[in-house]
mmCIF file of the C-alpha atoms, coordinates in Angstrom:
data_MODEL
# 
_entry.id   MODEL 
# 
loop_
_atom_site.group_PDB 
_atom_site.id 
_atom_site.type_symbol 
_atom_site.label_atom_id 
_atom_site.label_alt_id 
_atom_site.label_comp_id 
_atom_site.label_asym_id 
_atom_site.label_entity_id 
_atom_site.label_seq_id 
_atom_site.pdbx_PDB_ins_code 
_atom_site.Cartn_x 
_atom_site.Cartn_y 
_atom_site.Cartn_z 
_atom_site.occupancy 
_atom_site.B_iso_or_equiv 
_atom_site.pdbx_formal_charge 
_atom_site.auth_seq_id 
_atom_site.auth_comp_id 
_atom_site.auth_asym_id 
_atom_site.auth_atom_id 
_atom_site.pdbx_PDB_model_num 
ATOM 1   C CA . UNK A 1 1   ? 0.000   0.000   0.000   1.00 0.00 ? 1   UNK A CA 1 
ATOM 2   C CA . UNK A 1 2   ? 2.835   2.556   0.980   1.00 0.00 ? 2   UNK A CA 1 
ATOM 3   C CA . UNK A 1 3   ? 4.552   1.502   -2.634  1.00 0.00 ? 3   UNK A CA 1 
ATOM 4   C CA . UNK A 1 4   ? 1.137   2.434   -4.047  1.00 0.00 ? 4   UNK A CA 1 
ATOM 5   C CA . UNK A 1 5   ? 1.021   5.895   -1.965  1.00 0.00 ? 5   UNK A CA 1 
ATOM 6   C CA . UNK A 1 6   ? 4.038   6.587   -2.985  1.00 0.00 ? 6   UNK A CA 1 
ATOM 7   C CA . UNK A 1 7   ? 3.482   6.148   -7.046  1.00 0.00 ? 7   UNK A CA 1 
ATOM 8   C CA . UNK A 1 8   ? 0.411   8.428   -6.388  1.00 0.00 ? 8   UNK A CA 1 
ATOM 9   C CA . UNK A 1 9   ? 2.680   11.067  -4.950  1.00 0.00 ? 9   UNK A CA 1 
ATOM 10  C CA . UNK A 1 10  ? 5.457   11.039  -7.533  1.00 0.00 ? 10  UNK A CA 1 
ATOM 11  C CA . UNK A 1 11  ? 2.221   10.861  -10.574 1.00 0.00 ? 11  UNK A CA 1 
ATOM 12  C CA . UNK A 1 12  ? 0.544   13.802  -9.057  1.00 0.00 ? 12  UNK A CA 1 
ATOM 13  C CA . UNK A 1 13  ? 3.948   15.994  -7.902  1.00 0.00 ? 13  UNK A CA 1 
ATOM 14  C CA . UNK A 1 14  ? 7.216   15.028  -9.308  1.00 0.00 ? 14  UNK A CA 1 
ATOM 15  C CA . UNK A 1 15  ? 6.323   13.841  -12.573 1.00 0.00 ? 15  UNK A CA 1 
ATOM 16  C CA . UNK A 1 16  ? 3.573   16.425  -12.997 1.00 0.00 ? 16  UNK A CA 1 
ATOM 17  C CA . UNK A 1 17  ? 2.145   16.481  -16.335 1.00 0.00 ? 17  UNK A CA 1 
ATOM 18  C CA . UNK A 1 18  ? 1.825   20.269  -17.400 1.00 0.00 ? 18  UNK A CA 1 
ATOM 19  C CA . UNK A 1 19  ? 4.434   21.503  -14.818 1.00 0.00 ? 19  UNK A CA 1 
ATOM 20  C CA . UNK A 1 20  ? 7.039   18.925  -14.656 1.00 0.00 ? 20  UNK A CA 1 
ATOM 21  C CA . UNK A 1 21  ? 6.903   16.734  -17.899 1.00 0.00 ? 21  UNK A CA 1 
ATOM 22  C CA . UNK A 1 22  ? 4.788   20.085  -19.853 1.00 0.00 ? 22  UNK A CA 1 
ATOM 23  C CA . UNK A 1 23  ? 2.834   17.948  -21.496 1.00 0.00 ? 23  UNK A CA 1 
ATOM 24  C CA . UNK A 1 24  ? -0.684  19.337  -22.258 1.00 0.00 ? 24  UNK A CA 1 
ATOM 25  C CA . UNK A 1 25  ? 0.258   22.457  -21.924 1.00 0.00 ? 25  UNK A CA 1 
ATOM 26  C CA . UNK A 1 26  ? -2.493  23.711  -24.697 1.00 0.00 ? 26  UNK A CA 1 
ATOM 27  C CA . UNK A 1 27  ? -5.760  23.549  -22.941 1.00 0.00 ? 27  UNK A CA 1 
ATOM 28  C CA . UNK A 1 28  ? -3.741  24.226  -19.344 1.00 0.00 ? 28  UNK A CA 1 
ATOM 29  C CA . UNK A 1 29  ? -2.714  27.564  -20.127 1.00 0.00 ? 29  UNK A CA 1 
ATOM 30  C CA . UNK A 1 30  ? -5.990  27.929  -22.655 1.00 0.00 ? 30  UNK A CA 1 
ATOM 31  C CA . UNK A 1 31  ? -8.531  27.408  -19.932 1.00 0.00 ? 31  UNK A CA 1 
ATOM 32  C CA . UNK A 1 32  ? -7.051  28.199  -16.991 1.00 0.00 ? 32  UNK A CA 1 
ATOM 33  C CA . UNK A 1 33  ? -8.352  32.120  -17.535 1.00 0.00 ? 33  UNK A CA 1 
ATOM 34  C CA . UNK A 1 34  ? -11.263 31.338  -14.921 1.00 0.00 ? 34  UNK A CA 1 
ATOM 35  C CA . UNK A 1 35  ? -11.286 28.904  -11.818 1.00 0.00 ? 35  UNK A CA 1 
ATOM 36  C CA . UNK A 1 36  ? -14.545 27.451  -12.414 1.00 0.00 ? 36  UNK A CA 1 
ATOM 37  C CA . UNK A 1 37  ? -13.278 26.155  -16.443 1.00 0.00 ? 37  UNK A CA 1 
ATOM 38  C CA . UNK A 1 38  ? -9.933  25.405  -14.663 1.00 0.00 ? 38  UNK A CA 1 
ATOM 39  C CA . UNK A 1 39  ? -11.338 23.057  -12.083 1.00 0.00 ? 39  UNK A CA 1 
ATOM 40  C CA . UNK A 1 40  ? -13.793 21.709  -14.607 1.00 0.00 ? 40  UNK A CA 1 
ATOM 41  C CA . UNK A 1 41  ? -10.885 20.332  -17.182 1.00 0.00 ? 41  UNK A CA 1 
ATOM 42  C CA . UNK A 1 42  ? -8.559  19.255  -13.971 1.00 0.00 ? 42  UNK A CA 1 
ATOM 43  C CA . UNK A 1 43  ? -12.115 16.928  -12.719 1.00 0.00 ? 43  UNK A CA 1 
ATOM 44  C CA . UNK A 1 44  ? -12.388 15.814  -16.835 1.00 0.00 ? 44  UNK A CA 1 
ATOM 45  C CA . UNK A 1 45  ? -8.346  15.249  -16.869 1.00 0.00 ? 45  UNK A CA 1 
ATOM 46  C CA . UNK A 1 46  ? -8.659  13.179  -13.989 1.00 0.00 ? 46  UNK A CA 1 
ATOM 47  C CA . UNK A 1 47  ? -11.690 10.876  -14.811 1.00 0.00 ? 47  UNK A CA 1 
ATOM 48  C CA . UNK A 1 48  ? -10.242 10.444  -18.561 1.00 0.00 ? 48  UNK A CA 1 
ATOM 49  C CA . UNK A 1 49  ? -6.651  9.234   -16.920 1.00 0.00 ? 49  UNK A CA 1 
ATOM 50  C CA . UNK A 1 50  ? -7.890  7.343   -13.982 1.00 0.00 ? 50  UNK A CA 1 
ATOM 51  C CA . UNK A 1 51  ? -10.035 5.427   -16.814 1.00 0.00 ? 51  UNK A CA 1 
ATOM 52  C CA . UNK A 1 52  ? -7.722  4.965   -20.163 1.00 0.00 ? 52  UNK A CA 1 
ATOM 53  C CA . UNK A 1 53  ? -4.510  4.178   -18.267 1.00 0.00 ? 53  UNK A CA 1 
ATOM 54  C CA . UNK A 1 54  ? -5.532  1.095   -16.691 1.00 0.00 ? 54  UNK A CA 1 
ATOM 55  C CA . UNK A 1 55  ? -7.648  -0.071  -19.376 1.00 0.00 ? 55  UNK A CA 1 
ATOM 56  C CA . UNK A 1 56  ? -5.240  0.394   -22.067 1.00 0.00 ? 56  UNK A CA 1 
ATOM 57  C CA . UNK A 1 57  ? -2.797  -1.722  -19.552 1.00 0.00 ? 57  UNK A CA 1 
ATOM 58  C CA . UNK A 1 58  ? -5.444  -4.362  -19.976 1.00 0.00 ? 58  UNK A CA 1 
ATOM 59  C CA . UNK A 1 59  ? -5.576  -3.765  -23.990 1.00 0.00 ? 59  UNK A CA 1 
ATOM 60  C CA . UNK A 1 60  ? -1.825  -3.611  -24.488 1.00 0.00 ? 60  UNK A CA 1 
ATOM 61  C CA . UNK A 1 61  ? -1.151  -6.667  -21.702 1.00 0.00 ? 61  UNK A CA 1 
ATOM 62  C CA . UNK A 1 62  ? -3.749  -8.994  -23.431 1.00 0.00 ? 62  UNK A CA 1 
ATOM 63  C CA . UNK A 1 63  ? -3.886  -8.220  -27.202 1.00 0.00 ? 63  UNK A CA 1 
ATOM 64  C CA . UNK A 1 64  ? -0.396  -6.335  -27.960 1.00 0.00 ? 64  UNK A CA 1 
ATOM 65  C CA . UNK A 1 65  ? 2.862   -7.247  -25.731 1.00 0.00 ? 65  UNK A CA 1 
ATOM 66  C CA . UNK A 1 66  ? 4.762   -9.795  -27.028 1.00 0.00 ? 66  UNK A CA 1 
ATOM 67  C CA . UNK A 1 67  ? 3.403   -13.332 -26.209 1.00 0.00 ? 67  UNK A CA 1 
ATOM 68  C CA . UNK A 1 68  ? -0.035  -11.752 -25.320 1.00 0.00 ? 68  UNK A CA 1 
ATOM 69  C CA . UNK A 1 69  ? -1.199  -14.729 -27.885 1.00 0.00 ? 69  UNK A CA 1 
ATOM 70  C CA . UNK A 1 70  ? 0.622   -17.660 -26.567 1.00 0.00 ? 70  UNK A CA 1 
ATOM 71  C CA . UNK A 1 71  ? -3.385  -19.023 -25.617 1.00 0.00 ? 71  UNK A CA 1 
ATOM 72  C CA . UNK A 1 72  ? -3.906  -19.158 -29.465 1.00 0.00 ? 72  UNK A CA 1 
ATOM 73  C CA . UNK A 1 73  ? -0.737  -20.937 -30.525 1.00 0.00 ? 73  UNK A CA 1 
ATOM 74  C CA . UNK A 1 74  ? 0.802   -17.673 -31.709 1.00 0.00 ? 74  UNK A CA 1 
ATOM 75  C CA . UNK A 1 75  ? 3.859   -16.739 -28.887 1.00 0.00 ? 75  UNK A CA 1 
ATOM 76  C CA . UNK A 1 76  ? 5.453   -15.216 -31.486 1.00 0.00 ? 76  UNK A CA 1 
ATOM 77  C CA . UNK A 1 77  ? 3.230   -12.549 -32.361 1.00 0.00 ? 77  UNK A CA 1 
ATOM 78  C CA . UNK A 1 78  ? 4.075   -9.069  -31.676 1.00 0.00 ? 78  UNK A CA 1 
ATOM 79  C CA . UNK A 1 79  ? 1.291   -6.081  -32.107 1.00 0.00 ? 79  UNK A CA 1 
ATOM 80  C CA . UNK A 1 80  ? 2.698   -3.394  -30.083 1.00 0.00 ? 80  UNK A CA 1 
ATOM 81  C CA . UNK A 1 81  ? 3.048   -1.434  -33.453 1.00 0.00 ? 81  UNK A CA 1 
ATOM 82  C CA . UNK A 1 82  ? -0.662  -0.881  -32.983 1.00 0.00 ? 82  UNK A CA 1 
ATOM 83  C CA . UNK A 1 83  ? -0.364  0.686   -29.655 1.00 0.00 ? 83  UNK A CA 1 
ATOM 84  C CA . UNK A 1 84  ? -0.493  4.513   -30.511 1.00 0.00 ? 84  UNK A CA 1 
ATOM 85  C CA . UNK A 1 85  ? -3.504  3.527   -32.047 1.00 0.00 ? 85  UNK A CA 1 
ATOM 86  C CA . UNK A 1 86  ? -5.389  1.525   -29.895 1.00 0.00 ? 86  UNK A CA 1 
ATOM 87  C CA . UNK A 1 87  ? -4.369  3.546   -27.185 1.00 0.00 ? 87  UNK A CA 1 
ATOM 88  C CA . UNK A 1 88  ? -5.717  6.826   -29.143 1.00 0.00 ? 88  UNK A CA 1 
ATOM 89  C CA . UNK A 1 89  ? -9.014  4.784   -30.070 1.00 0.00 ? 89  UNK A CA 1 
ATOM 90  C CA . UNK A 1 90  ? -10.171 3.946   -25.969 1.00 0.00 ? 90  UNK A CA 1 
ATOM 91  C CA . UNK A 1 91  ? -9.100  7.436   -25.210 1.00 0.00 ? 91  UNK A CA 1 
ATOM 92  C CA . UNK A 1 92  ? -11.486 8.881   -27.989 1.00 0.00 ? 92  UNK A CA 1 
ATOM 93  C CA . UNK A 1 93  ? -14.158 6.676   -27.045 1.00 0.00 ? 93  UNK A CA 1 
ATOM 94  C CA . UNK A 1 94  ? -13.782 7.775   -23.050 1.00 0.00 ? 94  UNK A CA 1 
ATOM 95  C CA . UNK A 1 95  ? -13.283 11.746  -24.334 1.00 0.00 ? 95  UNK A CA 1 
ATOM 96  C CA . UNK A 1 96  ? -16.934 10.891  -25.851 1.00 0.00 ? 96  UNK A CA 1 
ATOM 97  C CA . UNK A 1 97  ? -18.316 9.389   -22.949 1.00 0.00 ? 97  UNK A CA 1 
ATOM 98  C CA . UNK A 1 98  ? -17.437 12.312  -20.686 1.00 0.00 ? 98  UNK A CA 1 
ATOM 99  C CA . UNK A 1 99  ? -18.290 15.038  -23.031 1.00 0.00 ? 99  UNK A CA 1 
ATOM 100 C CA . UNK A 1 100 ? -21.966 12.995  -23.317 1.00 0.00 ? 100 UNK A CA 1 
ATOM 101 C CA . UNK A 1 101 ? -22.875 12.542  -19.692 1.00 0.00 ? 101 UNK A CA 1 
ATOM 102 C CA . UNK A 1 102 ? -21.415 16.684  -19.034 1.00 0.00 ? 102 UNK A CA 1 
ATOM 103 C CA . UNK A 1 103 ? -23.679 17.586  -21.517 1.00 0.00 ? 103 UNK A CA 1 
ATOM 104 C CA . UNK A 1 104 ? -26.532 15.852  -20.122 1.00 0.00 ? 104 UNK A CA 1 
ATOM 105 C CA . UNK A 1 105 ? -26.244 16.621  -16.468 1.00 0.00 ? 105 UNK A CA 1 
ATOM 106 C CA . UNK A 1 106 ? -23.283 19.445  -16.494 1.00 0.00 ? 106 UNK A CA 1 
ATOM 107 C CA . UNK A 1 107 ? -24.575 21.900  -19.295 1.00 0.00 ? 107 UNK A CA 1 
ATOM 108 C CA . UNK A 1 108 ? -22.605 25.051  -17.872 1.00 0.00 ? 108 UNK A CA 1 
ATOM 109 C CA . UNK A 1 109 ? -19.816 23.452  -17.286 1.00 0.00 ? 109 UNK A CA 1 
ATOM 110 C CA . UNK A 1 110 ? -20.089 21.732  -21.022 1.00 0.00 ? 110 UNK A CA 1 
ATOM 111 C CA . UNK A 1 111 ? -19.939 25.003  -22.594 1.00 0.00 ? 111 UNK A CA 1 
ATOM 112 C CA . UNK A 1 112 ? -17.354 26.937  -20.719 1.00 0.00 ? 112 UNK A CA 1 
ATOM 113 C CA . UNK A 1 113 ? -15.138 24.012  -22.015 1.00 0.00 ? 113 UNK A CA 1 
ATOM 114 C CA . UNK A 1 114 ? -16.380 25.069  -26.165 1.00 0.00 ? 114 UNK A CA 1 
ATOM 115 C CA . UNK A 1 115 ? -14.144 23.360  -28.196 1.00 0.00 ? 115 UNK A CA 1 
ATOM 116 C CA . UNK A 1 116 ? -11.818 22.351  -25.788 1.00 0.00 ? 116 UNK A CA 1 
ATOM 117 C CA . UNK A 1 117 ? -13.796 19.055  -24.515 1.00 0.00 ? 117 UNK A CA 1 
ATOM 118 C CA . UNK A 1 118 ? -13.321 17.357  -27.814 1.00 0.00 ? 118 UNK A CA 1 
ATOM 119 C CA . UNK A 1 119 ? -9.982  18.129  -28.265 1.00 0.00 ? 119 UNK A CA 1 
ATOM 120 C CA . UNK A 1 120 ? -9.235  16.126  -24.834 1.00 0.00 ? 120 UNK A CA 1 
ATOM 121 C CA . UNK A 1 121 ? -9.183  13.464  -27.416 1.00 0.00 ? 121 UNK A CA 1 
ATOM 122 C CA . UNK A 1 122 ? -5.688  13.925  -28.245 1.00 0.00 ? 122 UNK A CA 1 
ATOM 123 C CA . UNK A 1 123 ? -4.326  15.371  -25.459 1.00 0.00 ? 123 UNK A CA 1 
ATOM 124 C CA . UNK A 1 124 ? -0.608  14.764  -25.424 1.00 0.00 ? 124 UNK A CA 1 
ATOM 125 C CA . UNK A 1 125 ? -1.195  14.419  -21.310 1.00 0.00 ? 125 UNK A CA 1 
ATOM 126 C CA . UNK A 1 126 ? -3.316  12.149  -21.859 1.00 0.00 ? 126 UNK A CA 1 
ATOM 127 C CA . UNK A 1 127 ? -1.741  9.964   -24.044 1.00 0.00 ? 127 UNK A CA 1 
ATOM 128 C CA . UNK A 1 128 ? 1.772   10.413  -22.403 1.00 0.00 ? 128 UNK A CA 1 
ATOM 129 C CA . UNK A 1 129 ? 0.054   8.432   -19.160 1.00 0.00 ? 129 UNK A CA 1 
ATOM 130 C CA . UNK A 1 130 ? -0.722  5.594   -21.130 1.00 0.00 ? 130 UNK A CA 1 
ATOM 131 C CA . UNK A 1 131 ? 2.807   5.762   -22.692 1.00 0.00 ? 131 UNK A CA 1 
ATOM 132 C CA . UNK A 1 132 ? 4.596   6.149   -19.407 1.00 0.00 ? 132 UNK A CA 1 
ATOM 133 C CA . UNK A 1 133 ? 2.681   2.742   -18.306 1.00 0.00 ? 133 UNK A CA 1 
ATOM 134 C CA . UNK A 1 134 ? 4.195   0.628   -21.274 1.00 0.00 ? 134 UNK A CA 1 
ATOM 135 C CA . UNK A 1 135 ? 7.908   1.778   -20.815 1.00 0.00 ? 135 UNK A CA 1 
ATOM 136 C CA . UNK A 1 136 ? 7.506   1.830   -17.185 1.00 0.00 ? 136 UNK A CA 1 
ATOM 137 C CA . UNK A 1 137 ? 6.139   -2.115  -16.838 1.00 0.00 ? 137 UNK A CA 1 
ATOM 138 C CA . UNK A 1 138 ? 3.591   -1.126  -14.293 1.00 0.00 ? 138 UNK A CA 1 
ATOM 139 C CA . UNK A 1 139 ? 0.851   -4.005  -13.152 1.00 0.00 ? 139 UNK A CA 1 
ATOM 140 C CA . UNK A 1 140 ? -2.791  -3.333  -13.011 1.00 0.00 ? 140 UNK A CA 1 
ATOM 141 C CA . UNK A 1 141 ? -3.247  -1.815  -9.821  1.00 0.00 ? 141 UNK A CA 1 
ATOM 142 C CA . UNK A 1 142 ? 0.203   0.544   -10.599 1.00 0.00 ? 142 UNK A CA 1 
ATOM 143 C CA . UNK A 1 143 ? -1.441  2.008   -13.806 1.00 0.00 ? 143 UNK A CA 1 
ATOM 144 C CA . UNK A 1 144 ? -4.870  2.578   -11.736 1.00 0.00 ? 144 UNK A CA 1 
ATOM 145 C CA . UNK A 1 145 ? -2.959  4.510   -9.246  1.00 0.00 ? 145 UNK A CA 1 
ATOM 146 C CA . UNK A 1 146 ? -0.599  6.637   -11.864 1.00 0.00 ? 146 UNK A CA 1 
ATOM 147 C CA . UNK A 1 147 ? -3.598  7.460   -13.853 1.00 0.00 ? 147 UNK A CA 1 
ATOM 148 C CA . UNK A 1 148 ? -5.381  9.253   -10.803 1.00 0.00 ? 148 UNK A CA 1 
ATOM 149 C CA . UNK A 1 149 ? -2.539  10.162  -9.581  1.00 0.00 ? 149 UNK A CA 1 
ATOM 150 C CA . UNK A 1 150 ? -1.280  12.153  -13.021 1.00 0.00 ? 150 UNK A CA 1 
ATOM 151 C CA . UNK A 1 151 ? -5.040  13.393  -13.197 1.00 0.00 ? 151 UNK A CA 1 
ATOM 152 C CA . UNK A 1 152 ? -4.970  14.886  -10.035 1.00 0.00 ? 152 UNK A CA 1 
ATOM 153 C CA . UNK A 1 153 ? -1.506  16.520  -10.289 1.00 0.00 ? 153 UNK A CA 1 
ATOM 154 C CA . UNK A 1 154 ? -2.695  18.021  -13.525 1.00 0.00 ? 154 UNK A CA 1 
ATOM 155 C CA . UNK A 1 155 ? -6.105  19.248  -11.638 1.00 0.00 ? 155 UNK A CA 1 
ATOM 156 C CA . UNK A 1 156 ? -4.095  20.752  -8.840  1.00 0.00 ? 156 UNK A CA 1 
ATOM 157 C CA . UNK A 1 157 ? -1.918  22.516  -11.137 1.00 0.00 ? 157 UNK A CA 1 
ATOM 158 C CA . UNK A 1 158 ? -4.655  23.967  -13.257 1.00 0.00 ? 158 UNK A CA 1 
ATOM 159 C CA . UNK A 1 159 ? -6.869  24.775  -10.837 1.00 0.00 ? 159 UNK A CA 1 
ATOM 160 C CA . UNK A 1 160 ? -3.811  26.826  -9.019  1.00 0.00 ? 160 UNK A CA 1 
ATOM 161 C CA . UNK A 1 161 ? -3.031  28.383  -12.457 1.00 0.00 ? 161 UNK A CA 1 
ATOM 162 C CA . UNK A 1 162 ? -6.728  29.280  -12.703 1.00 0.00 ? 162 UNK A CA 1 
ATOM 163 C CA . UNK A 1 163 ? -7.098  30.771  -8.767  1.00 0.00 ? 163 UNK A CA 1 
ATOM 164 C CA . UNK A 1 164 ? -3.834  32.840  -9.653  1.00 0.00 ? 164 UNK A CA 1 
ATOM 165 C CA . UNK A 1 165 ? -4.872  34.402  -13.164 1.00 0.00 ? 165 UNK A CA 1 
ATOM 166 C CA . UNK A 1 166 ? -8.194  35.313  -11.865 1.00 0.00 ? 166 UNK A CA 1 
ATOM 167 C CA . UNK A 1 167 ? -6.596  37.464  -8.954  1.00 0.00 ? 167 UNK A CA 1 
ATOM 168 C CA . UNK A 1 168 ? -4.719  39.026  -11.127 1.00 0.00 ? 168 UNK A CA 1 
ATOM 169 C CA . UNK A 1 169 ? -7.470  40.155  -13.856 1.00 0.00 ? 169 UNK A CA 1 
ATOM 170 C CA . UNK A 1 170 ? -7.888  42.698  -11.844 1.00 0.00 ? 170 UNK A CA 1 
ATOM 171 C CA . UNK A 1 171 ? -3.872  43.477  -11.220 1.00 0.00 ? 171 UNK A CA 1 
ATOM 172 C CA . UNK A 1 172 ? -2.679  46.797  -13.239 1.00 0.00 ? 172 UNK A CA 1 
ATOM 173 C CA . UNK A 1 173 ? -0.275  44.671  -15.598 1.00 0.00 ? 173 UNK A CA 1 
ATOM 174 C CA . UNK A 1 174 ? 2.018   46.168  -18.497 1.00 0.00 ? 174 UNK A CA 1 
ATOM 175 C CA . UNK A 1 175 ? 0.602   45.716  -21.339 1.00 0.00 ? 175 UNK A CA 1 
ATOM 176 C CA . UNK A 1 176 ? 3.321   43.421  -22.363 1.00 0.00 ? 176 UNK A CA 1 
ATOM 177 C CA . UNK A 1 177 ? 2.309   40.452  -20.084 1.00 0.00 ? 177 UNK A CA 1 
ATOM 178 C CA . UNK A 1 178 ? -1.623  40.525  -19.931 1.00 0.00 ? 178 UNK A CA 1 
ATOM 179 C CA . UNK A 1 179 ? -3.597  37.281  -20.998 1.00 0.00 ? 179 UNK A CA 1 
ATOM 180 C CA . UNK A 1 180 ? -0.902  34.342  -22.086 1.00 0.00 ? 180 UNK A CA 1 
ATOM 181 C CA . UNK A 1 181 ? 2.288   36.823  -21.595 1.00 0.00 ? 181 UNK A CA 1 
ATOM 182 C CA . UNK A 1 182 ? 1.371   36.666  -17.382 1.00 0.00 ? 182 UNK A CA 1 
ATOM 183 C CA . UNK A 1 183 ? -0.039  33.663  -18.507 1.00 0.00 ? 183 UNK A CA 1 
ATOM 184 C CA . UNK A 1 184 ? 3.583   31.802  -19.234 1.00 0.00 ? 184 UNK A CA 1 
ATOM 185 C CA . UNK A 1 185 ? 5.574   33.651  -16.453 1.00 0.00 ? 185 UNK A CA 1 
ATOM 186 C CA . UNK A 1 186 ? 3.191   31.964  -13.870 1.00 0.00 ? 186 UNK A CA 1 
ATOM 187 C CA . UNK A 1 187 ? 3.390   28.804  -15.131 1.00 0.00 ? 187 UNK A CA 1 
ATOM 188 C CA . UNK A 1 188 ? 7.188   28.970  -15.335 1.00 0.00 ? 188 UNK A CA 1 
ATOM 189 C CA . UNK A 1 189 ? 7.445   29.798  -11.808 1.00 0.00 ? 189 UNK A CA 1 
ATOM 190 C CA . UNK A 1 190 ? 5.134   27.132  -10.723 1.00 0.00 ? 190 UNK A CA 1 
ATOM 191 C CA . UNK A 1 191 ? 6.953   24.642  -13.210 1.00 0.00 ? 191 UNK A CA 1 
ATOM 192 C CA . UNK A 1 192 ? 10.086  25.698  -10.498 1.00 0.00 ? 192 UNK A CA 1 
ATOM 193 C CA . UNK A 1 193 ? 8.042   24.910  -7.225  1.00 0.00 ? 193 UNK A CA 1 
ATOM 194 C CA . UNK A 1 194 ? 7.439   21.606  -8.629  1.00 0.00 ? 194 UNK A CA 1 
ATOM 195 C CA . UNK A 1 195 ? 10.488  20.847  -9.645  1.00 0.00 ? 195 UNK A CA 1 
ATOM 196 C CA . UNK A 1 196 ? 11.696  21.137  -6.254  1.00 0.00 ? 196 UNK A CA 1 
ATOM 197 C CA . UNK A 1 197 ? 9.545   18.029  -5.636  1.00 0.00 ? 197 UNK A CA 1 
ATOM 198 C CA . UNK A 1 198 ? 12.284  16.059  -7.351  1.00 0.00 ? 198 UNK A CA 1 
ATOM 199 C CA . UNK A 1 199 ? 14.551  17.001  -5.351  1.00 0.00 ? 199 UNK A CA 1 
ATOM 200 C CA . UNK A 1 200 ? 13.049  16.229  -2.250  1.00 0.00 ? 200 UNK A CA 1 
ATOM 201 C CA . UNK A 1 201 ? 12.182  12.547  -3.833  1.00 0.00 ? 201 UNK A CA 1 
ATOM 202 C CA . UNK A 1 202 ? 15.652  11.673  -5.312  1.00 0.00 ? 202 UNK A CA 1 
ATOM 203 C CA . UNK A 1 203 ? 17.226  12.398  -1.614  1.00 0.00 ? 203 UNK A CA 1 
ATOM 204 C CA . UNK A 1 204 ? 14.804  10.011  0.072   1.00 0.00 ? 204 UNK A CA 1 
# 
């Protein structure tokens, strides 16, 4: 369980996607401008990862490692050339699930999203968690707890991102760094905070 806690820790902190790894860095600076769009993408960032990471663990483990066919008298069969693309294909099909039941029960929070919500669908966040799991070997239970772990590292970021740039709409900025110029310099200085979470874990 500690081993477990721990993987959580290092998903959500020291490998942080946008801040750490900067991956998905397109919709976390894009809607981060308010903190009720910010915390909306960190909740949809975390159901989509805690959901496509383990089951493309189960896809890639069954149907595409090496030897996944050894039950049908093929051990030497190798389809993790089809990876990117199954991997892309259960993370569409969750992005359209979620975007679905939000616009069903969540209509407000479907359209501060716009055109964002879709695009979800190739994430490079996203897809990096499912990526990390393959080169990384993790079991079933490992790629549960990375995926909500990355999903709420990304959440917490955003939703910071999103707290700070809406204090500051009403700041008396040059004219230089309003919107993304601010925008950037906030996210660099975060990006250093959490980089100091390395630090602590490599001298544990």
């Amino acid at each position: 369980m500690s081993d477990l806690w721990g993987l959580f820790l290092m998903a959500a902190f020291v490998d942080n996607m946008p801040l750490t790894l900067f991956l998905g860095l397109c919709t976390f600076l894009a809607l981060s401008k308010r903190t009720e769009a910010a915390l909306g993408l960190g909740v949809a960032m975390t159901g989509v990862l805690a959901v496509t990471v383990p089951l493309n663990h189960l896809i890639h483990k069954a149907l595409l490692a090496p030897g996944a066919w050894a039950w049908a008298g093929m051990p030497e069969l190798d389809l993790t050339y089809l990876s990117l693309i199954a991997f892309i294909g259960v993370i569409a099909a969750s992005v359209q699930l979620l975007e679905m039941v939000i616009d069903r029960y969540f209509p407000a929070v479907h359209a501060a999203f716009g055109v964002f919500l879709p695009l979800l669908t190739v994430q490079c966040a996203i897809l990096g968690g499912s990526l990390f799991m393959v080169e990384r070997n993790y079991d079933l239970a490992e790629s549960a707890v990375f995926g909500l772990g990355s999903g709420v590292g990304f959440a917490v970021a955003v939703a910071m991102l999103g707290a700070i740039r809406t204090r500051l709409a009403y700041a008396d900025l040059p004219a230089g760094l309003r919107g993304l110029g601010i925008a950037f310099v906030l996210a660099g200085l975060m990006s250093l905070g959490f980089a100091s979470f390395s630090q602590m874990a490599a001298a544990q």
